[in-house]
N, CA, C and O of each residue as an XYZ file, in Angstrom:
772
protein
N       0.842     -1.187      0.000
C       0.000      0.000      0.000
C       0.878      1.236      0.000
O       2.079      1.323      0.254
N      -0.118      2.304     -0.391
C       1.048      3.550     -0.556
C       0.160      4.866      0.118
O      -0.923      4.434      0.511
N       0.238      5.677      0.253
C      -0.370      7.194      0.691
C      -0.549      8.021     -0.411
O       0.024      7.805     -1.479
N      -1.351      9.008     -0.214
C      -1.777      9.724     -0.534
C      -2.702     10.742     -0.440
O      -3.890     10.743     -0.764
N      -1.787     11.903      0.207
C      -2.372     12.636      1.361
C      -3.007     11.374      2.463
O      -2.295     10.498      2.955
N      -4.312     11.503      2.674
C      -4.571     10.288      4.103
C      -5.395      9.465      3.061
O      -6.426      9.227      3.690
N      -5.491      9.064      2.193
C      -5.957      8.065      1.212
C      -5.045      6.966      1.207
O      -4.153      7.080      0.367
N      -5.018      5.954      1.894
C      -3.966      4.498      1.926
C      -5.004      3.694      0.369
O      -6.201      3.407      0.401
N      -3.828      3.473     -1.102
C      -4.152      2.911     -1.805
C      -3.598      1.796     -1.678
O      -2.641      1.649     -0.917
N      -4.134      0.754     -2.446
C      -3.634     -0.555     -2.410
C      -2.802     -0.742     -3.578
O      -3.166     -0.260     -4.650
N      -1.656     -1.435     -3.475
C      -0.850     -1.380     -4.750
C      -1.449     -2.412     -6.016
O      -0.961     -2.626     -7.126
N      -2.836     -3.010     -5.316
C      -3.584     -4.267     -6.618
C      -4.086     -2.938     -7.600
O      -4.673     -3.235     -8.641
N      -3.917     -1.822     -7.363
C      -4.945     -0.866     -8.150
C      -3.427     -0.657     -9.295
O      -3.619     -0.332    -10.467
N      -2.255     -0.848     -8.856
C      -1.195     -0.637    -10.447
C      -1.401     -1.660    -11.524
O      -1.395     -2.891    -11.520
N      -1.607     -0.638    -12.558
C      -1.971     -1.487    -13.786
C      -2.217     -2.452    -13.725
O      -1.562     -3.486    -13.859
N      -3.635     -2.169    -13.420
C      -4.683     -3.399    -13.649
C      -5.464     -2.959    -14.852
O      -5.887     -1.850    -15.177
N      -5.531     -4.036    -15.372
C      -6.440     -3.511    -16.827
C      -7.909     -3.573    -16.662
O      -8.406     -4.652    -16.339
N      -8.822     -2.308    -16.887
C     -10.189     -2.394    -16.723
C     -10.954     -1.190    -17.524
O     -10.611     -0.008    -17.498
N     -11.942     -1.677    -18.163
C     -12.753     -1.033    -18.617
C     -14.528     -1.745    -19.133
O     -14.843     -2.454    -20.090
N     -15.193     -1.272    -18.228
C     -16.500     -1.979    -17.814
C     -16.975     -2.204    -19.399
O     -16.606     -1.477    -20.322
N     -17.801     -3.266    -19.526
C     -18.431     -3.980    -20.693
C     -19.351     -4.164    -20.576
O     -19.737     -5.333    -20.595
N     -20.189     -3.159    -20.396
C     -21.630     -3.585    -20.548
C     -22.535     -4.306    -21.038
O     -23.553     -4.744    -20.503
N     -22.022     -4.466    -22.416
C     -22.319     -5.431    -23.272
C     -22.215     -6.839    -22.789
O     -23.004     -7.665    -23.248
N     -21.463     -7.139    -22.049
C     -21.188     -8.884    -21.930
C     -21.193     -8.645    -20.529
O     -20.646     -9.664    -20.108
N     -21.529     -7.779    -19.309
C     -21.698     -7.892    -18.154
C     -23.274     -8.006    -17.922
O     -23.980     -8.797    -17.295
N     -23.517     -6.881    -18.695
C     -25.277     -6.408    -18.317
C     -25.750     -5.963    -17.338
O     -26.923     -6.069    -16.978
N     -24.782     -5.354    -16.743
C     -24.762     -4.637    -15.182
C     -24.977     -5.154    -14.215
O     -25.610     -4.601    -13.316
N     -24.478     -6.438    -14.125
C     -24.667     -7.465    -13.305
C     -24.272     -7.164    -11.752
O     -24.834     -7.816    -10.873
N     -23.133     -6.003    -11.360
C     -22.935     -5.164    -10.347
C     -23.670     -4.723     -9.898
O     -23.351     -4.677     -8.710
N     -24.953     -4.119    -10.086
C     -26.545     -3.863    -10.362
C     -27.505     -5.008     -9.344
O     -28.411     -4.893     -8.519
N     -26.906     -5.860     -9.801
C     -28.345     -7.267     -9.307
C     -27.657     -8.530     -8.993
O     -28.342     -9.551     -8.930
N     -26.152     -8.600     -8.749
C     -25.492     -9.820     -8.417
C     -24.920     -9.661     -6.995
O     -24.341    -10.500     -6.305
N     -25.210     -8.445     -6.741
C     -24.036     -8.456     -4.810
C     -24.909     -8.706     -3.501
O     -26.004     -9.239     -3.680
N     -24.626     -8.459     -2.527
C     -25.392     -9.757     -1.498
C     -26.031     -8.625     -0.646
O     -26.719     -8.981      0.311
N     -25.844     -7.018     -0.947
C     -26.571     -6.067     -0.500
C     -27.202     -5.029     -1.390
O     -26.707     -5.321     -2.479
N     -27.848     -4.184     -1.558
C     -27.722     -2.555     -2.298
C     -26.620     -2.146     -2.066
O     -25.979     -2.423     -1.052
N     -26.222     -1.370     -3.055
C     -24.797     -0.033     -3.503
C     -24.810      0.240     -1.872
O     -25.753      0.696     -1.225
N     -23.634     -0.124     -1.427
C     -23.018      0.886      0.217
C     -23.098      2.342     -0.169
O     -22.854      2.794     -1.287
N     -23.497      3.063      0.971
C     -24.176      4.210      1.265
C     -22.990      5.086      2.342
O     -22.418      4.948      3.424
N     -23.115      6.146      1.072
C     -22.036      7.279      2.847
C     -23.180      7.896      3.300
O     -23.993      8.472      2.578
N     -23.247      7.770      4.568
C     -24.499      8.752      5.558
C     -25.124      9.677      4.849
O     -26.304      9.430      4.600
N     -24.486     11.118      4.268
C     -25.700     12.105      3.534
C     -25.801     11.854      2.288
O     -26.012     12.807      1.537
N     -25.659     10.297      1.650
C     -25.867     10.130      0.619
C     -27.661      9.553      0.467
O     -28.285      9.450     -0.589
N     -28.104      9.287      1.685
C     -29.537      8.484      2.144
C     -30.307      9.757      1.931
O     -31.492      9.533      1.683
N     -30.035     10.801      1.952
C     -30.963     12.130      2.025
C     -31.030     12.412      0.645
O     -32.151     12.689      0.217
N     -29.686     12.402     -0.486
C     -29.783     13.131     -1.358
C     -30.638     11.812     -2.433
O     -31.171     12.267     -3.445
N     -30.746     10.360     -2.222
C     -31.219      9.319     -2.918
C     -33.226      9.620     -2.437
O     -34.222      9.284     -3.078
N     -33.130     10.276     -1.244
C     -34.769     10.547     -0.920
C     -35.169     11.333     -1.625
O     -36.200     10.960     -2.183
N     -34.649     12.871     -2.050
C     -34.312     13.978     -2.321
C     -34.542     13.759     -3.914
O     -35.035     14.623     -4.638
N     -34.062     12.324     -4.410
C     -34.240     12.076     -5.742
C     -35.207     11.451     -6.520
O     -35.551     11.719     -7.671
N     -35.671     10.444     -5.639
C     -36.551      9.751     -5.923
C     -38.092     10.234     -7.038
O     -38.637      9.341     -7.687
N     -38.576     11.578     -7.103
C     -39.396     12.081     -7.434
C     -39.065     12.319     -9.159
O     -39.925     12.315    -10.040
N     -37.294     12.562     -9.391
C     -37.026     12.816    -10.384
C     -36.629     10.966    -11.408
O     -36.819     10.637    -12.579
N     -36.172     10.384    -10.470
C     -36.301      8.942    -11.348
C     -37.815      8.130    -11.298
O     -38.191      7.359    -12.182
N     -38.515      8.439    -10.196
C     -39.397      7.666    -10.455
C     -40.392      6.956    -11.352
O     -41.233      6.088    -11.121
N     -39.957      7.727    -12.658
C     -40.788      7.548    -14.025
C     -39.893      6.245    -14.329
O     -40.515      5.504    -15.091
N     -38.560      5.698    -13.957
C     -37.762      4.892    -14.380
C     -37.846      3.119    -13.909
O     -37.342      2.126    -14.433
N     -38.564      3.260    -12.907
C     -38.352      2.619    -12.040
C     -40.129      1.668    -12.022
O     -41.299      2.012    -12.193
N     -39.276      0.149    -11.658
C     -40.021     -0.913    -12.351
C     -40.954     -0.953    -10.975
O     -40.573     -0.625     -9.851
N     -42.190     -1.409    -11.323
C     -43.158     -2.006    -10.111
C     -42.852     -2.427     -8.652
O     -43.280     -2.007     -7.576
N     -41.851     -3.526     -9.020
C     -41.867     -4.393     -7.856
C     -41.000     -3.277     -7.365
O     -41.534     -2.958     -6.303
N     -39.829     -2.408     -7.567
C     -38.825     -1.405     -6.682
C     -39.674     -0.609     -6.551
O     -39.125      0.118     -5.725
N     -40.779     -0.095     -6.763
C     -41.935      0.852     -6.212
C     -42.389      0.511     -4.870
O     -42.202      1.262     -3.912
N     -42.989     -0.625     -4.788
C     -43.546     -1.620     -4.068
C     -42.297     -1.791     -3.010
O     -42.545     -1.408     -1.867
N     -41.241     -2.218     -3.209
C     -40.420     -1.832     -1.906
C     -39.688     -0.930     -1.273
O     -39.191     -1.125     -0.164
N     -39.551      0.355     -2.090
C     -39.397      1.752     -1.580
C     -40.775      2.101     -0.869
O     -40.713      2.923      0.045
N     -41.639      1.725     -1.097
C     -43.327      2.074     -0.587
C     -43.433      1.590      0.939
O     -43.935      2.106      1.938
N     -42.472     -0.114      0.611
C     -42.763      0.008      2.195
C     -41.510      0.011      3.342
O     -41.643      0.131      4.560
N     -40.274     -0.156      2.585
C     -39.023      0.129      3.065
C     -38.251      1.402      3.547
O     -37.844      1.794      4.641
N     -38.212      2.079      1.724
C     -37.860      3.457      1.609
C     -36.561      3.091      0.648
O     -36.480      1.894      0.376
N     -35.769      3.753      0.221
C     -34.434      3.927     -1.185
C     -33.357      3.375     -0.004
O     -32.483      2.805     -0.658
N     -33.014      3.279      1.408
C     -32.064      2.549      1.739
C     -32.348      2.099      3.513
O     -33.162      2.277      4.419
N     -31.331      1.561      3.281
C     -31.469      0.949      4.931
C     -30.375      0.945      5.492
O     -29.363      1.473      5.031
N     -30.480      0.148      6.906
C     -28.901      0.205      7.505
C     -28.344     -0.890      7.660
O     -29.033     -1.886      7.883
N     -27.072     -0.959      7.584
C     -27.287     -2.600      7.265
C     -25.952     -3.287      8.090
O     -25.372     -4.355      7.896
N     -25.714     -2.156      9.138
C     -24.338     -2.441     10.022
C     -24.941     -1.156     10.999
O     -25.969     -0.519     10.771
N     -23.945     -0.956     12.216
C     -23.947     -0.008     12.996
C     -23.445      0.936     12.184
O     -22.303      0.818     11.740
N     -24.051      1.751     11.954
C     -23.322      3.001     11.234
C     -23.372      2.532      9.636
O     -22.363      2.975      9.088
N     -24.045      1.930      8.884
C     -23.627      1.545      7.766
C     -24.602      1.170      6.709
O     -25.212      0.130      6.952
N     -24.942      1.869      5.408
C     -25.961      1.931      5.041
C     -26.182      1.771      3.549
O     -25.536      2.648      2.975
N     -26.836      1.001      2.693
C     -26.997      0.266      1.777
C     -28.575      0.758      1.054
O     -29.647      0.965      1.621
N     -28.186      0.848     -0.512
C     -30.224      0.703     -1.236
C     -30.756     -0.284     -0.591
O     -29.965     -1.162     -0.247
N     -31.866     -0.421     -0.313
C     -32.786     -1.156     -0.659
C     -32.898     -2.337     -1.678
O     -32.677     -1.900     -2.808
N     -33.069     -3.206     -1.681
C     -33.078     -3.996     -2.871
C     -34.721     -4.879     -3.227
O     -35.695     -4.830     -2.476
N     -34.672     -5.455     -4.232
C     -35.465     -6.623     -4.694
C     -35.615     -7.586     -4.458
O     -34.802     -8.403     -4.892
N     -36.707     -8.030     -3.659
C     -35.924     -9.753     -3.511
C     -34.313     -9.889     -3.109
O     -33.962    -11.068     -3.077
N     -33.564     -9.211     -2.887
C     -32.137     -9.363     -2.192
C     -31.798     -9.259     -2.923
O     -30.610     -9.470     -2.678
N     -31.908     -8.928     -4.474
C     -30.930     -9.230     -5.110
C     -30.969     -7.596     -6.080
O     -29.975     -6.923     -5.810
N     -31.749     -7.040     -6.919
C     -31.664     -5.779     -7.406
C     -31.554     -4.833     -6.838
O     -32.474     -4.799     -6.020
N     -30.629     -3.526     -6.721
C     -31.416     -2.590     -6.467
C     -32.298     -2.186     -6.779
O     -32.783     -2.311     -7.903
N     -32.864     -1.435     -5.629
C     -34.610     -0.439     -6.007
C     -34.093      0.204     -7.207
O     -34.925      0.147     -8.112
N     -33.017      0.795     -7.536
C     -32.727      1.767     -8.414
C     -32.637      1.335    -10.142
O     -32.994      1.878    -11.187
N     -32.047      0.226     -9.823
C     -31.959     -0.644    -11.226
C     -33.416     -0.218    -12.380
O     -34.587     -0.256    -12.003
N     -33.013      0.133    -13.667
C     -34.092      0.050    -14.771
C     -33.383     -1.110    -15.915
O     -32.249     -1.574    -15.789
N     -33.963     -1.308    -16.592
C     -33.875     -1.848    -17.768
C     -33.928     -1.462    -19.045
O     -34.948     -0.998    -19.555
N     -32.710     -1.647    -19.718
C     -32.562     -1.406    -21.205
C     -32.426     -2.281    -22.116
O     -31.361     -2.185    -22.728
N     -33.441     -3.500    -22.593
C     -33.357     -4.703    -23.204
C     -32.916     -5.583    -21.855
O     -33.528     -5.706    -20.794
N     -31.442     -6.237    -22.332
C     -31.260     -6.877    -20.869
C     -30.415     -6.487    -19.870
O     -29.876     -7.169    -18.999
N     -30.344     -5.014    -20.148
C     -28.929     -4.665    -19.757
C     -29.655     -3.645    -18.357
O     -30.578     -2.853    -18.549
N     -29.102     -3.849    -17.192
C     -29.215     -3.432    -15.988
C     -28.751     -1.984    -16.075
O     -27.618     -1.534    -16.246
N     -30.073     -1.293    -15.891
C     -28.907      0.220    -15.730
C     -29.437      0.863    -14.386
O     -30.317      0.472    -13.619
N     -28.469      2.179    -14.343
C     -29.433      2.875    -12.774
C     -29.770      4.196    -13.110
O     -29.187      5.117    -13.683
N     -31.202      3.986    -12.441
C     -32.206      5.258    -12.828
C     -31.472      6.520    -12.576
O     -31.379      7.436    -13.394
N     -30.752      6.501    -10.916
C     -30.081      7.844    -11.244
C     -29.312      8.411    -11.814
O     -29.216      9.635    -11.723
N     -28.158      7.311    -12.945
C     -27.567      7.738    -13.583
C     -27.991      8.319    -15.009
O     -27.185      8.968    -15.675
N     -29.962      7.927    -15.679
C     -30.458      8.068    -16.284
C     -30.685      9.446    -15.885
O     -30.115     10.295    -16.569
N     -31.124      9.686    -15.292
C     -32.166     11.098    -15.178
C     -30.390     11.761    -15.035
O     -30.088     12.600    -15.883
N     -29.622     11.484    -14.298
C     -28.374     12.429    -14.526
C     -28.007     12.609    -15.933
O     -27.674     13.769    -16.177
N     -27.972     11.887    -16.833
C     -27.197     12.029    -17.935
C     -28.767     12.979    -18.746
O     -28.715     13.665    -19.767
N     -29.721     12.773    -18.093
C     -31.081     13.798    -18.827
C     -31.148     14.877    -17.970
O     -32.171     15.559    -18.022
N     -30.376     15.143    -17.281
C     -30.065     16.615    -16.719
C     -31.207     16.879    -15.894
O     -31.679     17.980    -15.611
N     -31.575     15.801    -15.560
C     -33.023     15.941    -14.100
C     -32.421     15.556    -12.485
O     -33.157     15.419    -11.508
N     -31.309     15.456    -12.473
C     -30.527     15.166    -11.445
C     -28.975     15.606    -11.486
O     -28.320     15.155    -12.426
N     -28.544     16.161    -10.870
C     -27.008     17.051    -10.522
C     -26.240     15.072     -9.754
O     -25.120     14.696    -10.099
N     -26.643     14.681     -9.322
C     -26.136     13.779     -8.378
C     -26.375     12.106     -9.630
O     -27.485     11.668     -9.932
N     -25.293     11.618    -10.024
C     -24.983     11.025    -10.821
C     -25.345      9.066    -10.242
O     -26.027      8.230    -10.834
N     -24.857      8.976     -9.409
C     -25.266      8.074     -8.306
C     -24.397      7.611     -7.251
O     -23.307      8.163     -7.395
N     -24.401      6.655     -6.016
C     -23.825      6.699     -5.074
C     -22.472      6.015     -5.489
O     -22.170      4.967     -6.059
N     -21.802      7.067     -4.956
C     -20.475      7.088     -4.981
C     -19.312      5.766     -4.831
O     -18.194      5.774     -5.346
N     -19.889      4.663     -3.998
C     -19.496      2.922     -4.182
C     -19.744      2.630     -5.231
O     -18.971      1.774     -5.663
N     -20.855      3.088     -6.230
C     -21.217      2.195     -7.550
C     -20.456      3.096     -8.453
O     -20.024      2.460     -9.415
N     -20.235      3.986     -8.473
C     -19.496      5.004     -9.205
C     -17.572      4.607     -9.141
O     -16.933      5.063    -10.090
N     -17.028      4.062     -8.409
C     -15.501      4.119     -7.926
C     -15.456      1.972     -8.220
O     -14.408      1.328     -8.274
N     -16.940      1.341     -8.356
C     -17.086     -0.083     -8.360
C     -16.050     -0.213     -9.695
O     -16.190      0.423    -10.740
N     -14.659     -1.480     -9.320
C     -14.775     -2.248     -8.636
C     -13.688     -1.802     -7.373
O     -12.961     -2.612     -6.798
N     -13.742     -0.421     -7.094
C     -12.766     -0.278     -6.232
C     -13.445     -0.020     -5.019
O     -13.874      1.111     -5.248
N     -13.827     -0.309     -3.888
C     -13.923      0.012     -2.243
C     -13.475      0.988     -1.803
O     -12.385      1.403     -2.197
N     -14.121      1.556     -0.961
C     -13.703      2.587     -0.338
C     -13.669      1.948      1.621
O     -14.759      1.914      2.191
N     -12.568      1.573      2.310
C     -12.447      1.301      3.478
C     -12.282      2.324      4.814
O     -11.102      2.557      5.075
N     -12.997      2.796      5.461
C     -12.780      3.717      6.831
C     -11.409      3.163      7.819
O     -11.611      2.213      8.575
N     -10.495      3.590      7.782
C      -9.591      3.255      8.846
C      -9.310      4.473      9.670
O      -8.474      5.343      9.426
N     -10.080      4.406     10.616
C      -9.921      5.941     11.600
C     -10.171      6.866     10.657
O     -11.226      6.798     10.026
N      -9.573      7.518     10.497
C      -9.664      9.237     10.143
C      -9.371      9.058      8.407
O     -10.029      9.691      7.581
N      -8.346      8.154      8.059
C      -8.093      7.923      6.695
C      -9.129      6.838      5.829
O      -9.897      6.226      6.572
N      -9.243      6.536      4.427
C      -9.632      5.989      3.524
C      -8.775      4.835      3.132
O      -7.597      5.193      3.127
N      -8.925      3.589      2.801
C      -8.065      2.932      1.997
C      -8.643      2.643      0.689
O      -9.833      2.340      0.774
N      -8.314      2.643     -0.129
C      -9.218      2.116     -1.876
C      -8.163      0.509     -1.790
O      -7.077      0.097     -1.384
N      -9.410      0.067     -2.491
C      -8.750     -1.599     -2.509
C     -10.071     -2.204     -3.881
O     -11.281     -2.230     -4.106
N      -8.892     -2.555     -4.396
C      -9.568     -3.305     -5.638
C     -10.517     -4.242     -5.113
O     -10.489     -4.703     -3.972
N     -11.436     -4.523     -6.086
C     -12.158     -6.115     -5.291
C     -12.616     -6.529     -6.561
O     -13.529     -6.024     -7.215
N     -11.870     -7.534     -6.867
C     -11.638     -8.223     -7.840
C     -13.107     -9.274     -8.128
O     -12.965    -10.439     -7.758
N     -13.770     -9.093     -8.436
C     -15.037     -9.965     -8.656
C     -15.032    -10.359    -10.206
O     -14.719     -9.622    -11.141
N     -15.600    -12.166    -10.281
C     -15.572    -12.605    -11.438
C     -16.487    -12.269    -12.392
O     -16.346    -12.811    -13.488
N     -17.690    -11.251    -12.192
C     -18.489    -10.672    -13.135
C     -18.120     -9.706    -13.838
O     -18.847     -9.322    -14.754
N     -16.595     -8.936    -13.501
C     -16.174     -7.447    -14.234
C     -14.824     -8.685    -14.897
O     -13.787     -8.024    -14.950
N     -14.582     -9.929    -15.305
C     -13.707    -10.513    -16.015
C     -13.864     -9.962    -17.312
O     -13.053    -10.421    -18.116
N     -14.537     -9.244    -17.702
C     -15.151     -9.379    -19.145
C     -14.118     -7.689    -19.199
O     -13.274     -7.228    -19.968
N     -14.728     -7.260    -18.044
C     -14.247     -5.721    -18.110
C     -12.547     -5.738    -17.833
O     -11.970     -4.660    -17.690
N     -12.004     -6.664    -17.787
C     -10.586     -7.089    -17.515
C     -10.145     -7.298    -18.699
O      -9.010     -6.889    -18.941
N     -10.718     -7.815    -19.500
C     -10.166     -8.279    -20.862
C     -10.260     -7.231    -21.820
O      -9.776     -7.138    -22.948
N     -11.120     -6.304    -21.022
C     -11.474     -5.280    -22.382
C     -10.605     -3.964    -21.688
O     -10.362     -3.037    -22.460
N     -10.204     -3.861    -20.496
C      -9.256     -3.055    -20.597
C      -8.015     -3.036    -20.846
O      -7.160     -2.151    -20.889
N      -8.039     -4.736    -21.091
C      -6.169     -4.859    -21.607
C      -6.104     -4.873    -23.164
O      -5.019     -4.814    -23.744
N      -7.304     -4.952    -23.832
C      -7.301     -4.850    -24.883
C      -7.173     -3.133    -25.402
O      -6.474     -2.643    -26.289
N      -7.782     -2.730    -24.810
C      -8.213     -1.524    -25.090
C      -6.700     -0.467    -24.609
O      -6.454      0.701    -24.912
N      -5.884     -1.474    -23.746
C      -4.684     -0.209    -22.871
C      -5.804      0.810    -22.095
O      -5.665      1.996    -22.394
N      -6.740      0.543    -21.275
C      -7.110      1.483    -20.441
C      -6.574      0.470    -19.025
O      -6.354     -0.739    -19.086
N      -6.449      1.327    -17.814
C      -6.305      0.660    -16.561
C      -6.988      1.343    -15.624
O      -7.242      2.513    -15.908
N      -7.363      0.924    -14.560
C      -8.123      1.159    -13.823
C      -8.017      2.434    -13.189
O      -9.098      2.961    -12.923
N      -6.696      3.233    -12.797
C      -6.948      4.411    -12.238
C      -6.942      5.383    -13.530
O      -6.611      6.545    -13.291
N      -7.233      5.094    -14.732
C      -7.396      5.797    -15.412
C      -9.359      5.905    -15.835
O      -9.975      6.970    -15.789
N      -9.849      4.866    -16.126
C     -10.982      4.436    -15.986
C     -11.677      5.349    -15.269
O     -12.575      6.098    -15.654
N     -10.923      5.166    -13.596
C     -11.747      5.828    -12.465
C     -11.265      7.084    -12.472
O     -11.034      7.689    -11.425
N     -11.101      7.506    -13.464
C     -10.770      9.542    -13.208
C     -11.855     10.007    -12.418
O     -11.760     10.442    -11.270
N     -13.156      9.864    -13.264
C     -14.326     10.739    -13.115
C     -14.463     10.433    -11.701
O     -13.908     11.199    -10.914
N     -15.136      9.399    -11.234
C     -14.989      9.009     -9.821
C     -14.386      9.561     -9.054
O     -14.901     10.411     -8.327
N     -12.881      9.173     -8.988
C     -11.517     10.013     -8.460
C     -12.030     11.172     -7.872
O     -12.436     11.458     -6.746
N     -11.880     11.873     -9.129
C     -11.862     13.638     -8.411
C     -13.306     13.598     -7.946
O     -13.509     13.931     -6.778
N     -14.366     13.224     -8.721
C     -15.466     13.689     -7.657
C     -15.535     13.193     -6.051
O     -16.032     14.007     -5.273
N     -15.159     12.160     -5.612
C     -14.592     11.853     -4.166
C     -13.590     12.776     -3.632
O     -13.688     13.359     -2.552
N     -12.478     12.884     -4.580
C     -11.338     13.852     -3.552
C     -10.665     14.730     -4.264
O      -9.678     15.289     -3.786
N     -11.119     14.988     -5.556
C     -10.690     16.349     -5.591
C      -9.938     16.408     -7.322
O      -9.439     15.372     -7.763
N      -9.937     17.475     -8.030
C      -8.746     17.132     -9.371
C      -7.282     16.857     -8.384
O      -6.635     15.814     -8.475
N      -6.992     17.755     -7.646
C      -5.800     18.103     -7.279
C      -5.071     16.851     -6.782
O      -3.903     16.481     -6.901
N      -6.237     16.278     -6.133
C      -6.153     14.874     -5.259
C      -5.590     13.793     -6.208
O      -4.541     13.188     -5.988
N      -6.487     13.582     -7.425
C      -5.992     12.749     -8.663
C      -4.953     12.994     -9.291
O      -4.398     12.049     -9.851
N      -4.375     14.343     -9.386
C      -2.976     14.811     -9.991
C      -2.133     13.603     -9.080
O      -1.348     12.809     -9.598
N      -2.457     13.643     -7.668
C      -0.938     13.514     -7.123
C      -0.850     12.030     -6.893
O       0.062     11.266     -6.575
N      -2.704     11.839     -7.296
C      -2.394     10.196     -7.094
C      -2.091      9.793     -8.233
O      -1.348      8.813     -8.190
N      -2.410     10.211     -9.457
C      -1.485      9.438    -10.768
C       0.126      9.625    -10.812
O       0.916      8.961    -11.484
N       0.367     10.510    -10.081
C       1.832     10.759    -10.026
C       2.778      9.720     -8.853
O       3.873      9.161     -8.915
N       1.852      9.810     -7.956
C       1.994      8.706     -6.633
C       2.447      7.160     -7.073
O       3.317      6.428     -6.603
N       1.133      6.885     -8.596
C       0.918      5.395     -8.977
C       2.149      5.695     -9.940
O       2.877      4.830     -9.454
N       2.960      6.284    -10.972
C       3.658      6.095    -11.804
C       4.859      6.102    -10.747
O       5.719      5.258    -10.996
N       5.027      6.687     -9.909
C       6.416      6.019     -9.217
C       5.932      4.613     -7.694
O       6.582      3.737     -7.124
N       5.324      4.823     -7.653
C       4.969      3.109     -6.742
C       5.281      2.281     -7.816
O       6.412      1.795     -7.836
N       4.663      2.079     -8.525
C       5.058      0.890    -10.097
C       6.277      1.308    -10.810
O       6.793      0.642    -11.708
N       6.582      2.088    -10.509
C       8.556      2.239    -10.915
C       9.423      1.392     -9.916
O      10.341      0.614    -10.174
N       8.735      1.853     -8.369
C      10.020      1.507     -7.145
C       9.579      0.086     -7.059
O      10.517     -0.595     -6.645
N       8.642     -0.535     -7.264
C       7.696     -1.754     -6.892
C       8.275     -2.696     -8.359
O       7.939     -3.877     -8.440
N       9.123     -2.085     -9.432
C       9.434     -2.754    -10.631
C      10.937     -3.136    -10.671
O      11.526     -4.062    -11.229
N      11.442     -1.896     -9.727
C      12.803     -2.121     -9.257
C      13.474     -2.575     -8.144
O      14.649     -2.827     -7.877
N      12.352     -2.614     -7.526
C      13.208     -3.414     -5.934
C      13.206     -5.054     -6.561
O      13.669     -5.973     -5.886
């Protein structure tokens, strides 16, 4: 692991090849994990806050359990997750043929929402870990983004490049300057020891 400012990265994040495939995943990140998208605390207000603007998106049965649940829950001491389907979709999930998408990133990209979506599904497949006062990012390697592995080595994209957008909206442009600069010498000293 390395620093950055108080951001502890994991060194699995050097050139790793990734670039999501929608096509051969189908947003399976969406409707394959064993909770809803993890939740930072005032992220539960701004997903309530939204609801009015995706709701045209959003299928029956996730009606039906925002109706009697609500868009998230808690799902640890301190720790807070969507809502899901049957355990397995998020409430948020729509459909495009077969391909899993999320409503708030719909109405964001239709300019009916400023807030793009929660920030775990946005930085996915990288984690965001609380250690006291600092952050750690840690890859999490799951066999449903294999597809998105193959297509970023094909493609020469890698993962902290991928995750720009993400990046700075969590911590900052300035923050991403110093962490791409951080990652090109960790994978220099990490090539030469």
């Amino acid at each position: 692991m390395f620093a950055v400012v108080d951001v502890l990265i994991s060194d699995d994040l050097l050139g790793a090849p990734f670039c999501c495939n929608l096509s051969a995943c189908l947003g399976a990140c969406c409707v394959q994990e064993e909770s809803g998208a993890p939740l930072e605390s005032e992220e539960r207000f701004v997903l309530e806050e939204s609801l009015p603007a995706v709701r045209k998106y959003l299928r029956p049965e996730a009606l039906e359990v925002i109706d009697k649940k609500g868009v998230w829950e808690e799902v640890g001491k301190g720790e807070y997750a969507t809502t899901c389907v049957d355990d397995a979709e998020c409430v948020f999930v729509c459909y495009d043929g077969p391909v899993a998408r999320c409503a708030l990133q719909l109405a964001y990209e239709e300019g009916r929402l400023d807030f793009p979506k929660p920030i775990s599904c946005h930085l996915f497949p990288v984690r965001v870990e609380k250690l006291g006062e600092m952050d750690a990012l840690n890859y999490e390697r799951v066999s449903l983004c294999n597809s998105a592995i193959r297509r970023g080595r094909r493609s020469g994209v890698e993962l902290v490049d991928f995750l720009r957008v993400p990046l700075t909206r969590k911590y900052g442009s300035a923050w991403y300057e110093r962490f791409k600069e951080a990652c090109r010498v960790r994978s220099h000293d990490l090539q030469t020891s």
